[in-house]
mmCIF file of the N, C-alpha and C atoms, coordinates in Angstrom:
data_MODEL
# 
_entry.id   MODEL 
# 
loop_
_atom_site.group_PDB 
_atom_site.id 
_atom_site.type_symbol 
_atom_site.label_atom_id 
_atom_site.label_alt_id 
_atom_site.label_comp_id 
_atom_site.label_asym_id 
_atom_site.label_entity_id 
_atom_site.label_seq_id 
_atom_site.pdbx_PDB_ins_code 
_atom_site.Cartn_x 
_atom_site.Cartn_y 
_atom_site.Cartn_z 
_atom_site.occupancy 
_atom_site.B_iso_or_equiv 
_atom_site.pdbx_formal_charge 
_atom_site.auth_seq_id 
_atom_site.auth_comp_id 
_atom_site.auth_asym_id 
_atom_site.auth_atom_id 
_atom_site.pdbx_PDB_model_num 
ATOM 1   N N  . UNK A 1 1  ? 206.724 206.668 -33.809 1.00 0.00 ? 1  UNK A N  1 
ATOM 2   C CA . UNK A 1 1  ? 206.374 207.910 -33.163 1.00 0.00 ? 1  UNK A CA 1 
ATOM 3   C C  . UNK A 1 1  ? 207.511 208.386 -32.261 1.00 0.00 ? 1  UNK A C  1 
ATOM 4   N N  . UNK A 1 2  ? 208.304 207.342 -31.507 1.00 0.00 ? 2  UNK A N  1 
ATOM 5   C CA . UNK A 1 2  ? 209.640 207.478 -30.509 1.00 0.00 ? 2  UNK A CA 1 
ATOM 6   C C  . UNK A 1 2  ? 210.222 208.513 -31.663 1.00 0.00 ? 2  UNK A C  1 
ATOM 7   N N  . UNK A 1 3  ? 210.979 208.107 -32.309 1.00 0.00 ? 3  UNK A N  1 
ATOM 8   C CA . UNK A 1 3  ? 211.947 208.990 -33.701 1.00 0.00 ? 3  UNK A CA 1 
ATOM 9   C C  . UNK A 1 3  ? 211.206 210.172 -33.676 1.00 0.00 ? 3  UNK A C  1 
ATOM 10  N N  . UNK A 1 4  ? 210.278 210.307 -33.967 1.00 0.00 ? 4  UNK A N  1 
ATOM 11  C CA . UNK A 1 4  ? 209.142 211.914 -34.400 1.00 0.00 ? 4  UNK A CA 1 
ATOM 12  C C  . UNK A 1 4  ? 209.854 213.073 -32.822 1.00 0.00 ? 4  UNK A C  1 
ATOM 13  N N  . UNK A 1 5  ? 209.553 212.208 -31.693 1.00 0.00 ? 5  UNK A N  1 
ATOM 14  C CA . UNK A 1 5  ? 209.235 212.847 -31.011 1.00 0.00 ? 5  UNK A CA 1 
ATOM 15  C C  . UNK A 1 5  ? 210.869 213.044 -30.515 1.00 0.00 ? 5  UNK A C  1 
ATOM 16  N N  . UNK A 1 6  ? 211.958 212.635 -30.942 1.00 0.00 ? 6  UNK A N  1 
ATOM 17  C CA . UNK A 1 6  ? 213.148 212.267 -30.218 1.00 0.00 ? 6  UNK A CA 1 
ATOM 18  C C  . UNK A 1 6  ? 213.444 213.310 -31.439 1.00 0.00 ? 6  UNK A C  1 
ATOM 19  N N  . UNK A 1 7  ? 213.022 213.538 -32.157 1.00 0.00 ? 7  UNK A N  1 
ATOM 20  C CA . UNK A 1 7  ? 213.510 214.692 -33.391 1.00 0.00 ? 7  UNK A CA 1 
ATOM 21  C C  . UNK A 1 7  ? 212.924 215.897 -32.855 1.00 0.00 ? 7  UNK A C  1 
ATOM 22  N N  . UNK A 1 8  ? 211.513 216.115 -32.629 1.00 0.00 ? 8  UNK A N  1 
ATOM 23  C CA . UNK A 1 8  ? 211.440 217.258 -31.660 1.00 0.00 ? 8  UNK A CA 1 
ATOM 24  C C  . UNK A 1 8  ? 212.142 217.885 -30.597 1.00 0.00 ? 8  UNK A C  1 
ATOM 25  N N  . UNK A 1 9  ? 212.554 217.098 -29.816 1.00 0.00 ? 9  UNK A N  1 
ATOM 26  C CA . UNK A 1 9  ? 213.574 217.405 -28.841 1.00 0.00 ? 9  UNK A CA 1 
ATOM 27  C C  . UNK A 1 9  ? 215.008 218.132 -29.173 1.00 0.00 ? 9  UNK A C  1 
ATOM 28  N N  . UNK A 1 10 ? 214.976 217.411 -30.273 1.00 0.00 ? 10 UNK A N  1 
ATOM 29  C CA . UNK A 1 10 ? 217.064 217.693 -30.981 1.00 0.00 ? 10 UNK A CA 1 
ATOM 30  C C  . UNK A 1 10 ? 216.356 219.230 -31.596 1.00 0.00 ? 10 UNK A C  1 
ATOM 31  N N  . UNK A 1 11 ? 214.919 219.179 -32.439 1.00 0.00 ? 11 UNK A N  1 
ATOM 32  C CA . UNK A 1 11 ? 214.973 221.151 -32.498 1.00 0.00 ? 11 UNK A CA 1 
ATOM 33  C C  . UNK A 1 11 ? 214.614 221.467 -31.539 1.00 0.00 ? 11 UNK A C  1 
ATOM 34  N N  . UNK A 1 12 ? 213.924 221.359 -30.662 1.00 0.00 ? 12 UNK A N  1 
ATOM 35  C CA . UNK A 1 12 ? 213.974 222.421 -29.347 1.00 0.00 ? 12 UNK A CA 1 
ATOM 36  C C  . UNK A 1 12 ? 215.183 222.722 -28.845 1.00 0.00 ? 12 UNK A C  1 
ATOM 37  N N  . UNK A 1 13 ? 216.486 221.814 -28.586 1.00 0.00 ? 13 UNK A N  1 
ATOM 38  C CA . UNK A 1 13 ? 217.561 222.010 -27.827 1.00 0.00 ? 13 UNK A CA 1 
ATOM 39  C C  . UNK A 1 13 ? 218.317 223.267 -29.184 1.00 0.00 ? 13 UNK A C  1 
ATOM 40  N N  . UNK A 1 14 ? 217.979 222.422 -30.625 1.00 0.00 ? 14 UNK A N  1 
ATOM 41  C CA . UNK A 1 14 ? 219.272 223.437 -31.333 1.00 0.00 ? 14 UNK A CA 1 
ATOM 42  C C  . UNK A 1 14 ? 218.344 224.888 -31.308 1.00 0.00 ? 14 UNK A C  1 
ATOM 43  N N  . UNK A 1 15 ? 217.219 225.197 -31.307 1.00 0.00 ? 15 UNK A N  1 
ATOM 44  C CA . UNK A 1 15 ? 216.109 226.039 -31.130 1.00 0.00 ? 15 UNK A CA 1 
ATOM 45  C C  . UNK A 1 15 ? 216.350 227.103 -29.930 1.00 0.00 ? 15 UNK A C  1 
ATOM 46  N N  . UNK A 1 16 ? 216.738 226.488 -28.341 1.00 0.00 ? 16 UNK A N  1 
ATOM 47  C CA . UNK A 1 16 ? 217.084 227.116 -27.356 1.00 0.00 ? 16 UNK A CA 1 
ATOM 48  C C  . UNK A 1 16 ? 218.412 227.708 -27.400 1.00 0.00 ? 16 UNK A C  1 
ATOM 49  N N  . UNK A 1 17 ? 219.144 227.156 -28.196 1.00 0.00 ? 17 UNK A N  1 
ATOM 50  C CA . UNK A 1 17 ? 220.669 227.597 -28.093 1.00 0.00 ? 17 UNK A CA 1 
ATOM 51  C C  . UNK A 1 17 ? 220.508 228.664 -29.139 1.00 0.00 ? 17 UNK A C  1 
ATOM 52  N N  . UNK A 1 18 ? 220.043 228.732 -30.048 1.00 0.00 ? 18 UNK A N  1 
ATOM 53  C CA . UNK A 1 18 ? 219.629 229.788 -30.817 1.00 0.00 ? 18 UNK A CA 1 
ATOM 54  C C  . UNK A 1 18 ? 219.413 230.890 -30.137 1.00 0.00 ? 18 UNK A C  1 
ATOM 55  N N  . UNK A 1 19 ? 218.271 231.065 -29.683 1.00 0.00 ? 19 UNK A N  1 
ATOM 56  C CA . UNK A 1 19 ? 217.295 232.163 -28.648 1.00 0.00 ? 19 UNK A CA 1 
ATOM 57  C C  . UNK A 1 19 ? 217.889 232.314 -27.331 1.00 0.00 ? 19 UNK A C  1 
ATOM 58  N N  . UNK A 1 20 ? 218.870 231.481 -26.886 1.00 0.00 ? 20 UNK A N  1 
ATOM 59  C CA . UNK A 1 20 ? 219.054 231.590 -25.078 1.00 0.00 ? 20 UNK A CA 1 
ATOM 60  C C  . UNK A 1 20 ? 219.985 232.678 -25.059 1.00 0.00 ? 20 UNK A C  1 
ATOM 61  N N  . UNK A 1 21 ? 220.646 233.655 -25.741 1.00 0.00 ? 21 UNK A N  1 
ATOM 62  C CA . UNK A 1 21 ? 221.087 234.460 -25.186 1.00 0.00 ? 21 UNK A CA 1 
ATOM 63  C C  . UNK A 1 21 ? 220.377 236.277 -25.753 1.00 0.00 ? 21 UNK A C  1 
ATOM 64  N N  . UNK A 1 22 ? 219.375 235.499 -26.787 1.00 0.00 ? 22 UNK A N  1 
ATOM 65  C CA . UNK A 1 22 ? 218.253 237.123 -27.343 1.00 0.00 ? 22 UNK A CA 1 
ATOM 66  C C  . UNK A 1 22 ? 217.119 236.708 -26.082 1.00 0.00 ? 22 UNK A C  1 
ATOM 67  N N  . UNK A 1 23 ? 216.375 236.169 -25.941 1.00 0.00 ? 23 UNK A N  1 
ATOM 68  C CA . UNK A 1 23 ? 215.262 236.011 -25.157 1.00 0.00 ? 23 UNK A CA 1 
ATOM 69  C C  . UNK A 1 23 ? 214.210 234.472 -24.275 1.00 0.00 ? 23 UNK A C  1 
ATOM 70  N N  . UNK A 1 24 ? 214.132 234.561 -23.593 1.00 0.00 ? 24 UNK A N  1 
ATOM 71  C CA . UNK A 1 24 ? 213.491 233.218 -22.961 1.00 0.00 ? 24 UNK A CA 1 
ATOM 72  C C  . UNK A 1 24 ? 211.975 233.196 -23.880 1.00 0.00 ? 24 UNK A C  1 
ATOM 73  N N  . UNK A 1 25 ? 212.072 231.377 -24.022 1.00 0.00 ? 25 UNK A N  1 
ATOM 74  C CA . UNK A 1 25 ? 211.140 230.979 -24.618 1.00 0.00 ? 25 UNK A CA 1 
ATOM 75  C C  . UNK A 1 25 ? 210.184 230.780 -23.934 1.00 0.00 ? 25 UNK A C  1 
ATOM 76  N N  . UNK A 1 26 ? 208.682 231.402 -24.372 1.00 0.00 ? 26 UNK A N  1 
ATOM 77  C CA . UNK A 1 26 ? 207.478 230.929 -23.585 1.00 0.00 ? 26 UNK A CA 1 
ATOM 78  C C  . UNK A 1 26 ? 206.079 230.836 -24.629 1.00 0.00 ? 26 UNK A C  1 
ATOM 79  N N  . UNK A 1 27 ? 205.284 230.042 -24.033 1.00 0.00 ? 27 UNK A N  1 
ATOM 80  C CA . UNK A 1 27 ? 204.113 230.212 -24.754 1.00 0.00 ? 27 UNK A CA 1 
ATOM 81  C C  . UNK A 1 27 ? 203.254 228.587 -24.668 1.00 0.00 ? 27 UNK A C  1 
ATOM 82  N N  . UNK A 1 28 ? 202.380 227.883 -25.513 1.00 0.00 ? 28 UNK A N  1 
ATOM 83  C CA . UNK A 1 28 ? 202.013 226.784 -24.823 1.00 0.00 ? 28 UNK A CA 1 
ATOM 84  C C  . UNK A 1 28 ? 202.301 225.898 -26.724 1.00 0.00 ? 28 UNK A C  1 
ATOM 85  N N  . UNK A 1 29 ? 202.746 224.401 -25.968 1.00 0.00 ? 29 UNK A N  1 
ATOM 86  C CA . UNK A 1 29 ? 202.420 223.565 -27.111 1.00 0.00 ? 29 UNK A CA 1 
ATOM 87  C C  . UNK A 1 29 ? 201.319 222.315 -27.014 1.00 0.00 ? 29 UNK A C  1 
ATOM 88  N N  . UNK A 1 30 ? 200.648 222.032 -28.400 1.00 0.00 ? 30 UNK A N  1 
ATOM 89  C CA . UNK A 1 30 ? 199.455 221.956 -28.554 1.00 0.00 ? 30 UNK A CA 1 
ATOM 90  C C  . UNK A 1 30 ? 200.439 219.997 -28.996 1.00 0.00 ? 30 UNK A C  1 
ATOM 91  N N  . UNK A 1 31 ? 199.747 219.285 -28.227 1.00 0.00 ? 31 UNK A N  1 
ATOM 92  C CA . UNK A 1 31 ? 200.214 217.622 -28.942 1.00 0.00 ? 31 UNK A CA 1 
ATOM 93  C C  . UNK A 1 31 ? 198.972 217.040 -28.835 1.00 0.00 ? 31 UNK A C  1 
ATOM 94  N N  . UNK A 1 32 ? 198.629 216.256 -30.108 1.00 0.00 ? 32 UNK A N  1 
ATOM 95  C CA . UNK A 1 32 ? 197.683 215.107 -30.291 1.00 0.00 ? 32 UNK A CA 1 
ATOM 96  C C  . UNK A 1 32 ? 198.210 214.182 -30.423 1.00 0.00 ? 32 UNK A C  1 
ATOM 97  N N  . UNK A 1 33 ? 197.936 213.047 -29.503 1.00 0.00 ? 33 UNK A N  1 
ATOM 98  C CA . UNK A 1 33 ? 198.430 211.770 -29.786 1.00 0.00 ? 33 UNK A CA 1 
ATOM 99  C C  . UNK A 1 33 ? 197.285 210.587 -29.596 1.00 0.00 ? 33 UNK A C  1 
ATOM 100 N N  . UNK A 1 34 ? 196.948 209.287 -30.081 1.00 0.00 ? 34 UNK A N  1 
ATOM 101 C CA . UNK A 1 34 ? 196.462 208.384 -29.536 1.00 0.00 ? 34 UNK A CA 1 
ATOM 102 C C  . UNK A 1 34 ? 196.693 207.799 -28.283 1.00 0.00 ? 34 UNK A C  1 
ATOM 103 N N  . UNK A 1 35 ? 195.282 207.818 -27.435 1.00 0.00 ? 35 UNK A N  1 
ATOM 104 C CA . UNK A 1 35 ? 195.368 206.948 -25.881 1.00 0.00 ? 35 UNK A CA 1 
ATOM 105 C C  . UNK A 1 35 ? 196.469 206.171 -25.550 1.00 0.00 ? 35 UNK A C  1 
ATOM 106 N N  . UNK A 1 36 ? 196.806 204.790 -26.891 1.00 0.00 ? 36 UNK A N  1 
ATOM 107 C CA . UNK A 1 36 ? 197.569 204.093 -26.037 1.00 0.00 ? 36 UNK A CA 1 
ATOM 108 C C  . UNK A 1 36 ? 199.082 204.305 -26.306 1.00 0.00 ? 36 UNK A C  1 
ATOM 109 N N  . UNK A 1 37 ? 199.360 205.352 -27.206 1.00 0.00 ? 37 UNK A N  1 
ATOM 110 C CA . UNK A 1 37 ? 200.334 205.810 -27.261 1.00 0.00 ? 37 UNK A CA 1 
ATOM 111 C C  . UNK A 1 37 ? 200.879 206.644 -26.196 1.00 0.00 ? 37 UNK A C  1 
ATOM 112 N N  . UNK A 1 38 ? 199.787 207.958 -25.297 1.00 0.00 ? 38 UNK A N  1 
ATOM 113 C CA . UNK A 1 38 ? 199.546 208.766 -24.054 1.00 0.00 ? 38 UNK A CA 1 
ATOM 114 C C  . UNK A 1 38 ? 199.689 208.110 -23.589 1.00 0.00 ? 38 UNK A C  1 
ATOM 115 N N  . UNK A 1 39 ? 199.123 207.047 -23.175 1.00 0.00 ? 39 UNK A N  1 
ATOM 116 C CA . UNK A 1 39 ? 199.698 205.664 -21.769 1.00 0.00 ? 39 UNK A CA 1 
ATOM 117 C C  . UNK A 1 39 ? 200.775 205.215 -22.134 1.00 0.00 ? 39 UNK A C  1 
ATOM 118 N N  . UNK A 1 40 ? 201.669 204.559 -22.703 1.00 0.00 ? 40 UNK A N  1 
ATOM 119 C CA . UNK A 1 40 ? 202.495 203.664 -22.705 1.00 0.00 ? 40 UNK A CA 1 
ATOM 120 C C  . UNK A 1 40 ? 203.986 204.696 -23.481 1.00 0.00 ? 40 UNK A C  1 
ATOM 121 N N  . UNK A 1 41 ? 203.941 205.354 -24.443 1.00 0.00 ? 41 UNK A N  1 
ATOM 122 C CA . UNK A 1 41 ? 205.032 205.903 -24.618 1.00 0.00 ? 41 UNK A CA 1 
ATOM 123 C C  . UNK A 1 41 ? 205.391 207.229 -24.429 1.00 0.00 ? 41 UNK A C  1 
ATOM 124 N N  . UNK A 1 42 ? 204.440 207.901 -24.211 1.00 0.00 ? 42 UNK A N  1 
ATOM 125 C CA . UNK A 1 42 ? 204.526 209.924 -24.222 1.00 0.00 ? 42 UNK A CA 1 
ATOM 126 C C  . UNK A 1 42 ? 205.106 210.038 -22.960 1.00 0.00 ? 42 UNK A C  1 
ATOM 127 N N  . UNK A 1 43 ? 204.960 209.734 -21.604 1.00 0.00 ? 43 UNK A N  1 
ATOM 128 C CA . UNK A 1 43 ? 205.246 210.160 -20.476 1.00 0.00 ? 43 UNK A CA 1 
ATOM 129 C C  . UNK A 1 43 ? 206.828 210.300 -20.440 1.00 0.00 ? 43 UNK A C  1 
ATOM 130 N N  . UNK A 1 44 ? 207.651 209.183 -20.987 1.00 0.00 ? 44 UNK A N  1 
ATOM 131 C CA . UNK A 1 44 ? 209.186 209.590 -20.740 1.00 0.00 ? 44 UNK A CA 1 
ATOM 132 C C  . UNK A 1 44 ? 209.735 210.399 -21.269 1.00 0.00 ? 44 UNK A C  1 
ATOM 133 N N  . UNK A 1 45 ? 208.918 210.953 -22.792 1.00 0.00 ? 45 UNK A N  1 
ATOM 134 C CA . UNK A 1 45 ? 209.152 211.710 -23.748 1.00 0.00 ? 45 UNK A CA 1 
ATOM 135 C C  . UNK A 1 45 ? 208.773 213.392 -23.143 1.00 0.00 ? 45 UNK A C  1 
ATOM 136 N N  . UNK A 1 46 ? 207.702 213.128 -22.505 1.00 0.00 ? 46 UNK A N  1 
ATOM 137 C CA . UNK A 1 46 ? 207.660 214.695 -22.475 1.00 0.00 ? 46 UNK A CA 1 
ATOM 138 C C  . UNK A 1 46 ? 208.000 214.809 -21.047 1.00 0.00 ? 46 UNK A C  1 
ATOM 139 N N  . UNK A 1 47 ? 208.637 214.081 -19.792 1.00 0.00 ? 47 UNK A N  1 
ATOM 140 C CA . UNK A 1 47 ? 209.499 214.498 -18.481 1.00 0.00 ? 47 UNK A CA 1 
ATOM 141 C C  . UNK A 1 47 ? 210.970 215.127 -19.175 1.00 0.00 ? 47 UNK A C  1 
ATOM 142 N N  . UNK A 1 48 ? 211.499 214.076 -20.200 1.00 0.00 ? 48 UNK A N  1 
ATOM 143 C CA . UNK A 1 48 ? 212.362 214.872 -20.724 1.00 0.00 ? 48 UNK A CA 1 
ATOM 144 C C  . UNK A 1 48 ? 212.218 215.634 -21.910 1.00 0.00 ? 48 UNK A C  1 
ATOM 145 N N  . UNK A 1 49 ? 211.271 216.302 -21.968 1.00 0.00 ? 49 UNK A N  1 
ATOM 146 C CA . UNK A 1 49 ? 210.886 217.608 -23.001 1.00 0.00 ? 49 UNK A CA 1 
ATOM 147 C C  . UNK A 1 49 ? 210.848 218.780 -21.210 1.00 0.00 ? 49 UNK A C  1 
ATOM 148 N N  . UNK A 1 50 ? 210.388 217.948 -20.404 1.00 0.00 ? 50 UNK A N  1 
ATOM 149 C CA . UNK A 1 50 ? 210.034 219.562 -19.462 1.00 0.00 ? 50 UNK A CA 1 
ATOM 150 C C  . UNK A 1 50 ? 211.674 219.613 -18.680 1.00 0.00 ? 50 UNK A C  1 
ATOM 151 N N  . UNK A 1 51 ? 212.473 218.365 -18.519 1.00 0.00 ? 51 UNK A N  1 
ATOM 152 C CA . UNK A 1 51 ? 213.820 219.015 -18.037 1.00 0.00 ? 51 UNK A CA 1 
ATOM 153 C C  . UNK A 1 51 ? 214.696 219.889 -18.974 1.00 0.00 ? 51 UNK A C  1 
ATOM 154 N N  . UNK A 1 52 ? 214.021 220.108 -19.423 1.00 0.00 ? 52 UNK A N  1 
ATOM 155 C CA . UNK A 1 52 ? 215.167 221.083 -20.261 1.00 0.00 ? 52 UNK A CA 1 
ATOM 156 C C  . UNK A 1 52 ? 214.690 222.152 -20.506 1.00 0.00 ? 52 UNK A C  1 
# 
């Protein structure tokens, strides 16, 4: 799931560089994951999904 989600990141960044000089990105994203996956691996993944 690390890889899945470490691949999301690499398109959001090539995704923002795309769009960052036509318009700012907004709107909401929708993630399902299993509990002990939400406890133990999502949190570092998505602090660095929100610094950027």
């Amino acid at each position: 799931m690390l890889l899945h989600a470490q691949k999301m990141l690499e398109l959001y960044h090539m995704i923002k560089e795309v769009t960052a000089a036509q318009w700012e990105l907004t709107g909401n994203i929708v993630i399902s994951i299993g509990e002990t996956l939400l406890i133990y691996r999502f949190p570092p993944i998505i602090e660095e999904f929100k610094m950027h």
